[in-house]
N, C-alpha and C positions, 0 to 999 in steps of 0.2 A: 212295710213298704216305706213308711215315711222317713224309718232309721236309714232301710236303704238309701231310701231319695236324699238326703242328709249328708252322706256315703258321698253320694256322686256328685255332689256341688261340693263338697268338700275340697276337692283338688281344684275345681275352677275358680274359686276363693282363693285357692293361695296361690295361683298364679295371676290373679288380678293382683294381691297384695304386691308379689314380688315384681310385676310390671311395676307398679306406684312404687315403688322402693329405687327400684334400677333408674327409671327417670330423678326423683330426686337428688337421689346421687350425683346423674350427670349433670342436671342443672345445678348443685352446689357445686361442683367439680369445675365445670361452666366459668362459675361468677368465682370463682378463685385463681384459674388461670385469666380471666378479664383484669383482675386487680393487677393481679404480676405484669400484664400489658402486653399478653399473647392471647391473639385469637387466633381458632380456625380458619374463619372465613381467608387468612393472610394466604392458605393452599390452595383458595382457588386459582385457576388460571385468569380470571378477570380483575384479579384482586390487589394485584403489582406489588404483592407484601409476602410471596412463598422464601424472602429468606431467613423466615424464620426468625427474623430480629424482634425483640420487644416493641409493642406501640407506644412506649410511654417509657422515661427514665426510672428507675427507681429513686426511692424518697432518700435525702439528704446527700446528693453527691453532688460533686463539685469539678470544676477544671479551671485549675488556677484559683483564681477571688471568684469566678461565678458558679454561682449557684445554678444546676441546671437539674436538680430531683424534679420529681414531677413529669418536666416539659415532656408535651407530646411527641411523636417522632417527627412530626413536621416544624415542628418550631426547632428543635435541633437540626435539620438538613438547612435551616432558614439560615440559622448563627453561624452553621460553618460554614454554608456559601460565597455570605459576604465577612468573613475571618481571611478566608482564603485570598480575597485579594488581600486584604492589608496585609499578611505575613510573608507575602510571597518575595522571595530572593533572588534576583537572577544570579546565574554561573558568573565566574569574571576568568575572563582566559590567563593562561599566561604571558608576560609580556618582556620586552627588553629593558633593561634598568642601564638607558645610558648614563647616571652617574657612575658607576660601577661596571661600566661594560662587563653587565652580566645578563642574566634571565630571575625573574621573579615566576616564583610559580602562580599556578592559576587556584582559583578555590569554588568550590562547587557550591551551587544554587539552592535553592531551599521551597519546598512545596510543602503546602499542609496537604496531604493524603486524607481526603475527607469520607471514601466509604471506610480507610480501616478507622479514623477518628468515630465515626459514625456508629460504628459495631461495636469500639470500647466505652464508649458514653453509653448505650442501651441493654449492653449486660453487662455492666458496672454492679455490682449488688449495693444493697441497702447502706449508705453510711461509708461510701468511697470517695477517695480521689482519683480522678482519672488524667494521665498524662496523653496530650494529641498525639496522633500520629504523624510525623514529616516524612518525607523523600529527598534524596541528594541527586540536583539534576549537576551532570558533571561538566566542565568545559568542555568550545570546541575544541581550543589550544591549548596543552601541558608539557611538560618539563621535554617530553621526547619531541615536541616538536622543532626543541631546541639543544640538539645534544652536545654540542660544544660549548653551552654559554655555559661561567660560571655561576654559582650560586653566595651572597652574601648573609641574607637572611628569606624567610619564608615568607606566605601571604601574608598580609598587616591583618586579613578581615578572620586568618584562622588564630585559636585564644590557646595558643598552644608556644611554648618554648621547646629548644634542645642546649643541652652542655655536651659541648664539643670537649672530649677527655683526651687532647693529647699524651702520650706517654713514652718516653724515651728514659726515663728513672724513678725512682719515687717507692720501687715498688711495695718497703716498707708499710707505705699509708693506703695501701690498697683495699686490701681486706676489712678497715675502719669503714675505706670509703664507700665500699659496696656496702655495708651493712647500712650504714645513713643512707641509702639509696632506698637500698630495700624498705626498711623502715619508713620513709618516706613515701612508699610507693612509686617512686619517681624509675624512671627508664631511659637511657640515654645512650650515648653512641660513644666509644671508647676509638682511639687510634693510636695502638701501639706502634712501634718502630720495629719490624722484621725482625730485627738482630736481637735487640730485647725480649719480643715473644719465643725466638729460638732459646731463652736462656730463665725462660719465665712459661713455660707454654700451661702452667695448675694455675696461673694469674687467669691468663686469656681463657681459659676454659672456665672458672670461672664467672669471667664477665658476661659468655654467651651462658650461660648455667642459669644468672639472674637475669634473662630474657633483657640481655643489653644487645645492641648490634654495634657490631664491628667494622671499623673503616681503614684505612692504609694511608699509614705514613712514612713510607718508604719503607728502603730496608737499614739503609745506614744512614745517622742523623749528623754522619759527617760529610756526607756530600755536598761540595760547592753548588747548592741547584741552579745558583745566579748567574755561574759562565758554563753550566755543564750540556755539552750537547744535545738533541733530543731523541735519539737513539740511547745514551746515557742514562739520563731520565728515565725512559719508561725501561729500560731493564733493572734498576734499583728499584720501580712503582712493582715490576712484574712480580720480584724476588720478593718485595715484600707482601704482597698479598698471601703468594703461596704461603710464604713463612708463619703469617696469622691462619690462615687457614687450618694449615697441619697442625696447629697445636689447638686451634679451637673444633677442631675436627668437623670444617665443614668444607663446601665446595668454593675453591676460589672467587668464584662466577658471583658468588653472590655477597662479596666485597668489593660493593658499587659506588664508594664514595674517596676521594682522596686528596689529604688537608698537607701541602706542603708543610714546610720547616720555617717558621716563621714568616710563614705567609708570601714567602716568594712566589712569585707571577712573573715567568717569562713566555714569551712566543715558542720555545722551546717545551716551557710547562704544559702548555696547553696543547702544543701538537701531542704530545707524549699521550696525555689521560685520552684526547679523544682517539688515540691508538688504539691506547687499550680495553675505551668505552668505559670509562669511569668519569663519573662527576667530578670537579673542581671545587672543593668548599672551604668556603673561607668564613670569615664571621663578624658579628656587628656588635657585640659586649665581648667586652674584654674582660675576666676577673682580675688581671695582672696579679695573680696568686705570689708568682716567682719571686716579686716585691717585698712579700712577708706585709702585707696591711697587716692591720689589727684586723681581727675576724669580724665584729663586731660591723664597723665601717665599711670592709669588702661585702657582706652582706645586705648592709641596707641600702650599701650605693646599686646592688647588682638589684634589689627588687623594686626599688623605685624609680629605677632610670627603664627596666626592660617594658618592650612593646612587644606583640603580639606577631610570631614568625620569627623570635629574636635566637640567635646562634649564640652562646655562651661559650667563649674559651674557657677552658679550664685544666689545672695539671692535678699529679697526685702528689699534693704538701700539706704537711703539717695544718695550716693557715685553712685549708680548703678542708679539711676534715673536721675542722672545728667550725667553721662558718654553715655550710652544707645542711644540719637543721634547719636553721633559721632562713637559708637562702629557701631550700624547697617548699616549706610551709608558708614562707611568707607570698614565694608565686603563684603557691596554688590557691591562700587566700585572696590576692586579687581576679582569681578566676582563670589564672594562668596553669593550664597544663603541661605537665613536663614529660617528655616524649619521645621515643629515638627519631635521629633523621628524617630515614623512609617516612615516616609516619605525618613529620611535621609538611615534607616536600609535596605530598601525596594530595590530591584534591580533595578527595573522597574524604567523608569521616572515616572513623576507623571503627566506630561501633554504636550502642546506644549511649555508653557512656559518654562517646566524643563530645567535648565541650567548644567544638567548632562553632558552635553560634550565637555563643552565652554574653552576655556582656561583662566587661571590665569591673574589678571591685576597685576605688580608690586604694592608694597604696597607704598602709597604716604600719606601726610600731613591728620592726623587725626582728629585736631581738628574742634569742631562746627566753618561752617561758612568759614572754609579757608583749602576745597579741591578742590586740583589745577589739572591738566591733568598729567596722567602719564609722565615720560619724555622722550618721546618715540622720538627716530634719526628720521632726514628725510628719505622716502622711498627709497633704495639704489636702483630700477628701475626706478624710478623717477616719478614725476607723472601723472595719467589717464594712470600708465600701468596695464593692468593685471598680476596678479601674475603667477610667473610659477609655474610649478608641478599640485597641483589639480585643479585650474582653470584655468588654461593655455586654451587657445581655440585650438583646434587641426584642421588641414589644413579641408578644404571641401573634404569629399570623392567626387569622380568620380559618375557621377548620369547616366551615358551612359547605 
């Protein structure tokens, strides 16, 4: 009997064991997701924490110069609360530019987005940087609220350039020039002449090929546009659209910009385009390529004098093929992006990459091969400190 009796406690023994085992478990299981900075209690409904976010940052992450591993999740909702005002950008419309009786575009606003800021700081994993989240609040007033104005250059506040590629010859230096394009990264807005892409149309398709956009510059770059009537006018604008169209094999419609012949502006120019519902674009740098500078000096002068919204004339020559490294690299070191039209006119960013809100780099040594680091003082906090004002980390709230 006693073996038996033995027998029959035998199994309740190992189910007391296996209760002691299963709890364990979950209590280390417990204190592991507790360290990670998820708890259950976050599903209850009383508990204002069901989405699932970590209570706590993981150790060693960063956003920007601050240091934010550790902080609880309430000290993080705390930072980006009062972040959010300082960083905050209002829209700026577009407006009338009476020097230039034209329209300046408008440029869109800038918000921190703190719940998605909020979700990338708290599943950050161990030993990250994390970049904030913003939003683009857009204007109320943009380019279409002004369809007849001209355009000279872009917002000042967007960090963005275009080179304006008139072309009526050149086409020798083309294929150089795209590839320095490419190579560069750079993207820009090309305006054949009608009658040229009719006798060029492997040029024009490649320019739309290297994700350049296309603009209209007439069709014949012999037309008087200075006495020509405006009936005249927009049928050499119409013929030339087409003309780049069919050989870049796209829809006319969507050759929405158009850069007279040396920059003629008559009352007639203007009734013409807003005929046809195309933009007027004109431009605020000049490369004077046609000149022949030395390449060396068209380029330093084109990156140290350009501002931000700036329209770059530019041809397909010799001069320009050879400057063209040094121009793009050196714009984009000062934080200038190089970009088609639509892009630069446009409020909106254009993506995460947009460099619409970056500040300026001074303008430093242009030529190919010997650009040197801004000359930027040592850090007057000295350094591994965080900056004050918008990064500054603010004390731990009280968690009682």
């Amino acid at each position: 009997m006693a073996a038996g009796g033995r027998g029959r406690r035998g199994p309740a023994g190992a189910r007391r064991w296996w209760w002691a085992a299963g709890w364990i478990l979950l209590i280390a299981a417990a204190m592991a997701l507790g360290k990670a900075g998820w708890s259950p209690f976050r599903l209850l409904p009383w508990s204002g924490r069901s989405d699932g976010l970590p209570a706590r940052v993981a150790p060693d992450v960063w956003v920007g110069p601050v240091a934010v591993g550790g902080w609880p999740r309430q000290q993080v909702e705390s930072w980006l609360a009062g972040l959010a005002g300082q960083v905050a950008m209002p829209p700026e419309d577009a407006r009338l530019d009476p020097a230039n009786r034209a329209v300046i575009p408008g440029a869109a606003g800038l918000a921190l987005d703190v719940p998605a800021s909020l979700e990338a700081i708290l599943r950050a994993p161990r030993g990250s940087r994390v970049d904030l989240a913003f939003r683009a609040l857009p204007p109320r007033q943009d380019l279409d609220d002004f369809p007849a104005g001209p355009v000279y250059h872009g917002n000042r506040r967007k960090q963005v350039v275009t080179f304006l590629v008139n072309v009526a010859w050149g086409e020798e230096y083309l294929p150089a020039m795209l590839d320095a394009l490419a190579q560069g990264g750079a993207r820009v807005t090309f305006f054949p002449v009608g009658r040229w892409a009719e006798s060029h149309p492997d040029l024009v398709a490649a320019m739309a090929r290297g994700g350049h956009e296309l603009g209209n510059h007439g069709y014949s770059d012999a037309l008087d546009l200075e006495g020509a009537p405006a009936e005249t006018v927009l049928a050499d604008l119409r013929r030339g659209a087409e003309a780049v169209a069919r050989a870049a094999g796209v829809d006319p419609a969507s050759i929405r910009f158009y850069s007279t012949h040396r920059g003629v502006r008559t009352a007639a120019v203007e009734q013409a385009a807003a005929a046809a519902g195309v933009r007027l674009i004109y431009w605020s740098l000049d490369t004077v390529d046609w000149m022949k500078p030395a390449p060396e000096a068209m380029a330093r002068r084109i990156v140290t004098q350009a501002q931000p919204g700036d329209l770059i004339l530019m041809h397909p020559t010799a001069v320009t093929v050879q400057a063209l490294p040094a121009m793009v690299q050196g714009l984009q070191r000062r934080g200038l992006a190089i970009v088609p039209l639509g892009e630069l006119l446009s409020p909106l960013p254009a993506g995460e990459a947009d460099p619409a809100f970056r500040p300026l780099v001074p303008p430093g040594p242009v030529l190919a091969g010997r650009f040197d680091p801004p000359p930027f003082g040592p850090d007057p906090a000295g350094p591994g400190r965080a900056e004050e004002g918008l990064l500054s980390a603010p004390p731990a709230p009280s968690l009682r």
